[in-house]
ChimeraX commands (.cxc) that place a marker at each C-alpha (Angstrom):
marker #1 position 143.87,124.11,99.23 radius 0.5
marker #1 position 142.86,127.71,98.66 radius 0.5
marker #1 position 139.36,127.05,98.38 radius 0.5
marker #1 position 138.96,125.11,101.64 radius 0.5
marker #1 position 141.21,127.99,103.36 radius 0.5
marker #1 position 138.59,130.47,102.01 radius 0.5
marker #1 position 135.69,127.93,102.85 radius 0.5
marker #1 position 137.28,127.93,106.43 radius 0.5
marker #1 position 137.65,131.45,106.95 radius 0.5
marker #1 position 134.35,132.46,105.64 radius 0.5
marker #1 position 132.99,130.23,108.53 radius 0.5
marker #1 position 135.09,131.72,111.01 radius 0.5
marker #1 position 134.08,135.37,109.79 radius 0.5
marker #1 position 130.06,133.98,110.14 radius 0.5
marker #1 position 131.10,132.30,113.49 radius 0.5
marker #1 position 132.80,135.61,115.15 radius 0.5
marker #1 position 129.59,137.96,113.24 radius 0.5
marker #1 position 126.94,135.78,115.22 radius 0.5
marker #1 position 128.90,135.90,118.18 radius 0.5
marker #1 position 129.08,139.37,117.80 radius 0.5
marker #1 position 125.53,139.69,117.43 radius 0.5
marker #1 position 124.24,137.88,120.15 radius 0.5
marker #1 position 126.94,139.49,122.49 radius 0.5
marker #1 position 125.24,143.30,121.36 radius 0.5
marker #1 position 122.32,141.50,122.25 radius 0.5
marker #1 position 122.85,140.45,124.86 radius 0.5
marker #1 position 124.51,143.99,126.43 radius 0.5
marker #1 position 121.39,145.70,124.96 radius 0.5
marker #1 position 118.75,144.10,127.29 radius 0.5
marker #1 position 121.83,143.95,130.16 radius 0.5
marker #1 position 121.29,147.77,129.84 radius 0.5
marker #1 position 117.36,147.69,130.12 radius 0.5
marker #1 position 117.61,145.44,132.68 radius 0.5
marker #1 position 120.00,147.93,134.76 radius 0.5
marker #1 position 117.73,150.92,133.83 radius 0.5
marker #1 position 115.05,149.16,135.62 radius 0.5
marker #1 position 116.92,147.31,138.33 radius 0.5
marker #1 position 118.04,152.04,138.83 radius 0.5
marker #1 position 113.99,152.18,138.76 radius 0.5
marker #1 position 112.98,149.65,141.03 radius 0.5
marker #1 position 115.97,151.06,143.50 radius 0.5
marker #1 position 114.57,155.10,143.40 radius 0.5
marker #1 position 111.11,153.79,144.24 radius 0.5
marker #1 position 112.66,150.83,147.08 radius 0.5
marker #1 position 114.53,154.09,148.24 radius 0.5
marker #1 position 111.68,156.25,148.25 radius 0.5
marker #1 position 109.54,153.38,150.24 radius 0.5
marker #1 position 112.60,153.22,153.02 radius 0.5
marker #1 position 112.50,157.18,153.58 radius 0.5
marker #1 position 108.65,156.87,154.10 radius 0.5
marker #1 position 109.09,153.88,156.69 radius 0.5
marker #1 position 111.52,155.85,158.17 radius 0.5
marker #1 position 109.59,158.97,158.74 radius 0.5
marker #1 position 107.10,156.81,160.68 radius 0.5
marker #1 position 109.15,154.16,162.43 radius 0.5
marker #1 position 110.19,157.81,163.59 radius 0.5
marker #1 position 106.81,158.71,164.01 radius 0.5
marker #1 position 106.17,155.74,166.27 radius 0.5
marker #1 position 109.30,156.10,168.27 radius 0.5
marker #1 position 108.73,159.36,169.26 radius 0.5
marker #1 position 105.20,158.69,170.75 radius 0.5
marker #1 position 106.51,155.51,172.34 radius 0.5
marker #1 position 109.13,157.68,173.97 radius 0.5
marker #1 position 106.28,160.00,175.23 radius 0.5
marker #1 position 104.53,157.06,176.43 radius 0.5
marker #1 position 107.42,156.36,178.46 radius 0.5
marker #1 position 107.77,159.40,180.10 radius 0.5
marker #1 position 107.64,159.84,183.84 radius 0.5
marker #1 position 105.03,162.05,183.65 radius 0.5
marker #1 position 102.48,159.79,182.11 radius 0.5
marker #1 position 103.83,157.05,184.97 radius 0.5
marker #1 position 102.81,159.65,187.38 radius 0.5
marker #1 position 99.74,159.77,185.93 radius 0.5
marker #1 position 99.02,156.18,185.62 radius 0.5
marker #1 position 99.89,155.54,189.05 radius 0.5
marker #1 position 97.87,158.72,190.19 radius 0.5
marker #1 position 94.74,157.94,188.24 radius 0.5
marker #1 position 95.15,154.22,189.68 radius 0.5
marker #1 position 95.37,155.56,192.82 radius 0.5
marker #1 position 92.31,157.57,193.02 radius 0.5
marker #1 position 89.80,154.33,191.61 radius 0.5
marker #1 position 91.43,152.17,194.15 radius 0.5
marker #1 position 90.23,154.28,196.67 radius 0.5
marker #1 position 86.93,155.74,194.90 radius 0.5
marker #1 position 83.99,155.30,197.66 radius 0.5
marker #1 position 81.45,154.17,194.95 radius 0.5
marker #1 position 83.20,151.16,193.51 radius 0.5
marker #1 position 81.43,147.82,195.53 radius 0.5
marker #1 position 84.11,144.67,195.42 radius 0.5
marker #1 position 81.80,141.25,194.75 radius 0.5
marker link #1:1,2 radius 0.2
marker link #1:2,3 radius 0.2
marker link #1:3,4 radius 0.2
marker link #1:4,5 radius 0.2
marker link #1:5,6 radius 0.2
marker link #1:6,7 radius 0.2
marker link #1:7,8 radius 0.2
marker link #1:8,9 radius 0.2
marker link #1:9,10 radius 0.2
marker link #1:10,11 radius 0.2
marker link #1:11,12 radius 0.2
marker link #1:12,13 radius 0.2
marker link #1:13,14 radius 0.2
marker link #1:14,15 radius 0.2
marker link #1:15,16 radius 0.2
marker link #1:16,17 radius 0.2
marker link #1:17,18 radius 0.2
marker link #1:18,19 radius 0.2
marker link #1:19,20 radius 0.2
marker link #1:20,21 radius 0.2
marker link #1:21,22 radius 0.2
marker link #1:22,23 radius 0.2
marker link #1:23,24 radius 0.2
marker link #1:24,25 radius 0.2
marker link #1:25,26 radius 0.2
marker link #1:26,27 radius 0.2
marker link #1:27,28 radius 0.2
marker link #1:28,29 radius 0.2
marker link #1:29,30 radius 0.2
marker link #1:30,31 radius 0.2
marker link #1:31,32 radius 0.2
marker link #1:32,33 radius 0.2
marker link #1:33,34 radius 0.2
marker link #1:34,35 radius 0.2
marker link #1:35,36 radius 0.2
marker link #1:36,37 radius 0.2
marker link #1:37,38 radius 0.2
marker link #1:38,39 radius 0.2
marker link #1:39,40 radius 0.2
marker link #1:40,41 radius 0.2
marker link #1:41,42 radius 0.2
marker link #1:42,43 radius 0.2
marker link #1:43,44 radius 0.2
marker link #1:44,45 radius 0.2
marker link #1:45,46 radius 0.2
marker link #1:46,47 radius 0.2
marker link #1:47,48 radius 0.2
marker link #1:48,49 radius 0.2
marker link #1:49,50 radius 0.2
marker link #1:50,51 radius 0.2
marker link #1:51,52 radius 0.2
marker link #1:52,53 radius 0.2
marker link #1:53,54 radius 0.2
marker link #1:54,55 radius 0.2
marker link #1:55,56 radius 0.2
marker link #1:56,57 radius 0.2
marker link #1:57,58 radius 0.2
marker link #1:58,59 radius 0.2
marker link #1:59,60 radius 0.2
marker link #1:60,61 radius 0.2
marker link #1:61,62 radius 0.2
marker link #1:62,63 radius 0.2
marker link #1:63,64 radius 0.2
marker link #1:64,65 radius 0.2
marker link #1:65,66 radius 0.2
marker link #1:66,67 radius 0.2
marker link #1:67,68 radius 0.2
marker link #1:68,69 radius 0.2
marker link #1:69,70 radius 0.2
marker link #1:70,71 radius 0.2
marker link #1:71,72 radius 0.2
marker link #1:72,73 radius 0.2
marker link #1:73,74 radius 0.2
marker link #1:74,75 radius 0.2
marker link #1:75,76 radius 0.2
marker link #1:76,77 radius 0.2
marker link #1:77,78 radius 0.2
marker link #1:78,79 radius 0.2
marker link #1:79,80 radius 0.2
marker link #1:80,81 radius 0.2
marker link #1:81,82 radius 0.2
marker link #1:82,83 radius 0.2
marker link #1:83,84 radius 0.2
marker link #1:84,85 radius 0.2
marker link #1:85,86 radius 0.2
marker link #1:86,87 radius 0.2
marker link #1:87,88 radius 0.2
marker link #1:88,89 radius 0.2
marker link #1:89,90 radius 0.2
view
């Protein structure tokens, strides 16, 4: 009875070692995988602050686009080649 409580615990010692193995294992490349998952965010955040400089970028010369005196000059400039002598309608 000894020997097959010996056989039995030797087999549960191998059993929890393996285990044990594969679980450093396996929280080994969970820790590369998080280093570059940290990577991948720097550079994603990096990319956003760029996008945001020009969405920025275009906002502001949309907004000067949109100002009334650019309207005023639209409408003037319209104006004055709607009413230019030289133009002949067909």
């Amino acid at each position: 009875m000894t020997t097959f409580t010996a056989v039995c615990i030797g087999i549960l010692t191998l059993t929890h070692l393996c285990g044990l193995v594969l679980l450093v294992a396996t929280l080994i490349q969970l820790r590369r995988s998080a280093q570059a998952f940290e990577v991948l965010a720097y550079q994603a955040q990096d990319e956003m602050e760029k996008m945001g400089t020009a969405t920025r970028r275009v906002a502001d010369f949309a907004s000067i686009l949109n100002s009334h005196w650019i309207k005023a000059g639209v409408l003037g400039l319209g104006t004055l080649f709607a009413i230019w002598p030289g133009r002949e309608k067909k």
